[in-house]
C-alpha positions in Angstrom: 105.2 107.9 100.5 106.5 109.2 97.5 110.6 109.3 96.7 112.2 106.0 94.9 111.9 102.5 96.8 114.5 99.8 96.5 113.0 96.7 95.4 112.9 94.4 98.4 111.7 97.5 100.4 108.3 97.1 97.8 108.2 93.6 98.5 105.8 91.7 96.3 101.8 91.6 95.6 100.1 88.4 94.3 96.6 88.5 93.5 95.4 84.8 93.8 92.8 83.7 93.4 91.3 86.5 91.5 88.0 85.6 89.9 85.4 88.0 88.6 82.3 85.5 87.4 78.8 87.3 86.6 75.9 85.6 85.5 72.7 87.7 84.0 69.0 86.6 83.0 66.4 88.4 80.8 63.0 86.8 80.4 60.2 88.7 78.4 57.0 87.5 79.4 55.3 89.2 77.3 55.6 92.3 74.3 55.3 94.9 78.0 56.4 93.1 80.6 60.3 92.4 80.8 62.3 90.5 83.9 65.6 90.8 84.9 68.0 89.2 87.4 71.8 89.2 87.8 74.8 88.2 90.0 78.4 88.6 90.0 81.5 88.2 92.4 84.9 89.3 93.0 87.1 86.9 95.3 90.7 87.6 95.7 93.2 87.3 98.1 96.0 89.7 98.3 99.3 88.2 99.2 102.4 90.6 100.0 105.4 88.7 100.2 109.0 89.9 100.9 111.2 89.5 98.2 113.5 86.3 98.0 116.9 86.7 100.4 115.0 89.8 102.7 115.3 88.5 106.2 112.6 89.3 108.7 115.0 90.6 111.1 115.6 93.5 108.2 114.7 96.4 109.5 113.1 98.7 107.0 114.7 102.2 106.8 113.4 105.6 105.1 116.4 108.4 103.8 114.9 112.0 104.1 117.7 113.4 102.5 118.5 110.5 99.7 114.3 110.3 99.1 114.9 106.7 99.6 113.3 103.6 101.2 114.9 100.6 101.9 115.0 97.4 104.2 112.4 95.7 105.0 108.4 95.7 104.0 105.4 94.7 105.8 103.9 91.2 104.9 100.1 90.3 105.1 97.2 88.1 103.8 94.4 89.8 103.1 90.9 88.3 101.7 88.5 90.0 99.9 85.2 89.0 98.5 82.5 91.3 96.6 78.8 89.6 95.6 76.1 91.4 94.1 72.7 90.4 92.8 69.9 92.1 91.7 66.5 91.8 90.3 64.0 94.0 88.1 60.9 94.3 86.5 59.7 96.4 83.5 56.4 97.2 82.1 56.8 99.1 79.0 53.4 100.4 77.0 55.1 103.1 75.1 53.8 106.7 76.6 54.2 104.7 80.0 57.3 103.2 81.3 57.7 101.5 84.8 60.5 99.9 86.6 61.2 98.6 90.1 63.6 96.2 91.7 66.3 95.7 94.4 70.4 95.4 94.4 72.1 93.9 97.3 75.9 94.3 97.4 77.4 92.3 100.2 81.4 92.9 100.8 84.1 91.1 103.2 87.9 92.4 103.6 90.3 90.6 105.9 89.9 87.7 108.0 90.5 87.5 112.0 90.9 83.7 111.5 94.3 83.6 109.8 95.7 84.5 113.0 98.5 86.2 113.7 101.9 86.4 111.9 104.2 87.7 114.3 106.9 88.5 111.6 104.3 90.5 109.6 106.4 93.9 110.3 109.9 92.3 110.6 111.2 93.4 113.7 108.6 95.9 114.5 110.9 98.7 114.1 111.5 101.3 111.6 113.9 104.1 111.4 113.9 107.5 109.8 117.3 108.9 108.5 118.4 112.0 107.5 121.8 111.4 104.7 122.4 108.2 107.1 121.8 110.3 110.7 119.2 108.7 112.2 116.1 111.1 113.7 113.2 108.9 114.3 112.0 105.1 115.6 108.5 104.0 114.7 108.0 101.4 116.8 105.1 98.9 115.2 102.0 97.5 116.9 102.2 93.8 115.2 101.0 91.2 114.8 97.2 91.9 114.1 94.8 90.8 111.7 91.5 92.7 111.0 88.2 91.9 109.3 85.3 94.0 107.7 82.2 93.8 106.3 79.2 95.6 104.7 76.0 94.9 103.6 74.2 97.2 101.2 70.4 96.6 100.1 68.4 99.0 97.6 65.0 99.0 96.4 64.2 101.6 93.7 60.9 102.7 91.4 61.1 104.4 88.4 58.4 105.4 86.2 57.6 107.9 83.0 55.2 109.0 81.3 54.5 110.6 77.8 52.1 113.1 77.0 52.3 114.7 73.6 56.0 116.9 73.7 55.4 116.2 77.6 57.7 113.8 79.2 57.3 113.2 83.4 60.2 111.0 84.8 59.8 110.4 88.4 62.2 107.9 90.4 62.8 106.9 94.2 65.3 105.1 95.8 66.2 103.7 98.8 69.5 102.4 100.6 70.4 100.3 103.7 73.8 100.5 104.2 
């Protein structure tokens, strides 16, 4: 929103847990053919708090003409979770190259079954002042809680080939999301 913030109008943002754990594998099988798998995660939840001694009842209240927010700040739980794997294979003779494999990205944000937290806005009203004159109400639509998710597969091919001063790369791809 730009301008300055007072600091119980910012609230506070925890990140916990926030774990980022990725696991690769590489397996030659021979001096051409090469195989490759991997996973990783991100799983976090992000907490916004109000700051110690802010009252729910605060209403939160943005100054036009002082550039200033204060009062009171929105309060939510929100999950998130990121997983990935993905798997390859390579067959490498020297004038030709060829690899193919698959990704799948899977991603969660929110979660309808925390419920609701009826307090999540304070008093589900904000004002807009102008040097202390009050010229708008926003009147806010809580409690709610939301979830999403997306799922996101690939397959690809690539290939090349060498001919003399001649190189041919050629690649296809392919996503679901």
């Amino acid at each position: 929103t730009g301008g300055r913030t007072t600091p119980e109008a910012a609230g506070e943002h925890h990140y916990d847990p926030n774990y980022n754990p990725a696991l690769s594998w590489t397996f030659p099988a021979s001096s051409r053919v090469l195989f490759e798998a991997g996973a990783s995660a991100q799983i976090l939840n992000q907490n916004d708090t109000r700051a110690d001694g802010v009252s729910n009842k605060t209403y939160r209240i943005v100054d036009q003409g002082l550039n200033l927010t204060y009062g009171n700040v929105a309060t939510r739980t929100v999950p998130r979770r990121q997983y990935q794997e993905r798997v390859a294979v390579s067959y490498i003779s020297g004038t030709h190259n060829f690899k193919t494999g698959a990704n799948v990205r899977k991603t969660s944000q929110g979660a309808a079954r925390l419920g609701f937290d009826i307090d999540m806005n304070g008093p589900g009203l904000d004002y807009r002042f102008n040097n202390g004159v009050p010229n708008q109400l926003t009147l806010r639509d809580a409690p709610w809680q939301f979830q999403e998710s997306l799922l996101d597969t690939a397959v690809f091919a690539q290939d090349q080939w060498t001919l003399g001063r001649l190189t041919l790369n050629l690649g296809v791809r392919y996503n679901d999301i």
